[in-house]
N, C-alpha and C positions, 0 to 999 in steps of 0.2 A: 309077609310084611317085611320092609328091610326099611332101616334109618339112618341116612347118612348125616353124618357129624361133620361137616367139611374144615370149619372151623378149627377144630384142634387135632387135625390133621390124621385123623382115622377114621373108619367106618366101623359101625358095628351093626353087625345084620343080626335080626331077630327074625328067625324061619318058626312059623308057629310051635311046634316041637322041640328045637333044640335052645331056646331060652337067649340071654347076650351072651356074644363073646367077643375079643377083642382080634381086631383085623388089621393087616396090612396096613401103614399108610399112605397116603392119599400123595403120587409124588409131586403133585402142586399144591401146597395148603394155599387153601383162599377163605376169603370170605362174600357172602353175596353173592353167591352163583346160582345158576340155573339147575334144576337137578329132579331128574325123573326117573323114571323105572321101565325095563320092559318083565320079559316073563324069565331071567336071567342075570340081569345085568344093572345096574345103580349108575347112570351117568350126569357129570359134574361139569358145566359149561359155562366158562364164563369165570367171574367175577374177579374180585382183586386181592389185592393182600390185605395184610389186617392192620400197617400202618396207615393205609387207604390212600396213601402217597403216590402208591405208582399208578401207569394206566393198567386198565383194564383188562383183563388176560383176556386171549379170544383159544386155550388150550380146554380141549375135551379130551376130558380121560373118564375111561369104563370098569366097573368092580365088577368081575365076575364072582356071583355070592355062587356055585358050584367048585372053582379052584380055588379059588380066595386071592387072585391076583388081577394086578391093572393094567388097563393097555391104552394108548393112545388112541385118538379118534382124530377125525379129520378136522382142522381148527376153524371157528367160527369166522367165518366170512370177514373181508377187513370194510370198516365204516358201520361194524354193528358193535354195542355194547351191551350185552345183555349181565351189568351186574343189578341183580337185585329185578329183573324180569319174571313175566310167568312163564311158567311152561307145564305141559301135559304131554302124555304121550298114547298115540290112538293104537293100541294091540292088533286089530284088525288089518289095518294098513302098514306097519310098523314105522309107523311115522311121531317123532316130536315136534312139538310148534313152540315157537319160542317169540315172546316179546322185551324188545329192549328198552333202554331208557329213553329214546329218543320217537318213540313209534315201531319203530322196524319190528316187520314179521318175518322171520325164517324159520325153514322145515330140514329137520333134519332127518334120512329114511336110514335107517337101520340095514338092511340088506346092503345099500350100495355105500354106506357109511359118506355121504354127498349131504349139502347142504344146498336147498333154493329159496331167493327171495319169493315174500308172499305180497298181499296186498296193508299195507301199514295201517294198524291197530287206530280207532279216531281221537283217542286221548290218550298220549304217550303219559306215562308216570312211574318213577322210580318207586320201589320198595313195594313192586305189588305182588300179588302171587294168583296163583292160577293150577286148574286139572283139567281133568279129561273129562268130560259126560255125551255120551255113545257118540264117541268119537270124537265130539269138539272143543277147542281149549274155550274154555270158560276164564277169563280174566278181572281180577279182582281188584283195583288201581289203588294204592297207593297213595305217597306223596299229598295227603292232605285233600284227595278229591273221594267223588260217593263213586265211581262208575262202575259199571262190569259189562262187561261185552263179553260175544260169546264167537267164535272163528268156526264158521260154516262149512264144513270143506266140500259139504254138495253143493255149494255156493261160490266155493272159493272166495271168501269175505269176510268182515264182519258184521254183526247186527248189534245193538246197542239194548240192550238189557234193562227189567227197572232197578234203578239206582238205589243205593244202599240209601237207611231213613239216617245214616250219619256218615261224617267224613272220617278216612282213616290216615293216618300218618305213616302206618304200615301196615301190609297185611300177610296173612300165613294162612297156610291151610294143609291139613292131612287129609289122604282120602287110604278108608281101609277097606 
């Protein structure tokens, strides 16, 4: 289990055994970013700063919880904003799917450190969150709406889910 704090500009990973400790930080503090895991690594995509003045970072950086350092990734596509999007990442494929505020789906694959457009999510919404379940991002919307959809990748799609019994203004989610 690792938890990134992106916010206040550090990570601190909890490895079952070794309890917190205080790590490296983060050399783009933001806030509202996109942020998943593989079987090594804590990656940070997206979001803004914390006056929420500026535009939107499209910088990806990676914590490797075995050295304890960061490293640059290859930056978010330009005409996508994923602050405060979902995102999961599928272990099998080494693939993350990432939703932004506007609709936009993109995948980002681990091996080739590449980003491709997907097919765009059918109700864009800020402030939602989203994981993985065998293998599909599951989307959890935000912004005042019920929805959730779920990204089919033996489909390459999405399918439209039933609807939360209320509306959320934000949503969050851990998966252990």
């Amino acid at each position: 289990l690792c938890v990134a704090r992106v916010c206040s500009e550090y990570l601190a990973p909890c490895i079952a055994d070794k309890g917190w400790t205080q790590a490296s930080s983060i050399p783009s503090a933001r806030t509202d970013a996109c942020v998943w895991f593989d079987t090594s690594s804590v990656f940070v995509a997206g979001g803004r700063s914390y006056n929420g003045l500026s535009p939107v970072f499209s910088t990806v950086e990676a914590f490797s919880v075995e050295d304890g350092t960061w490293a640059s990734k290859a930056p978010i596509p330009s005409g996508v904003f994923p602050g405060g999007g979902a995102a999961g990442y599928d272990e099998i494929a080494g693939v993350a799917t990432l939703t932004d505020m506007n609709g936009k789906t993109i995948q980002y694959t681990t091996a080739l450190d590449a980003w491709s457009a997907q097919p765009n999510i059918p109700i864009a919404a800020a402030l939602s969150c989203g994981d993985t379940y065998r293998g599909d991002l599951i989307s959890v919307s935000g912004d005042s709406t019920d929805s959730v959809h779920r990204f089919r990748s033996d489909i390459n799609g999405w399918t439209t889910m039933t609807s939360l019994p209320l509306q959320l203004s934000e949503a969050a989610a851990v998966t252990v």
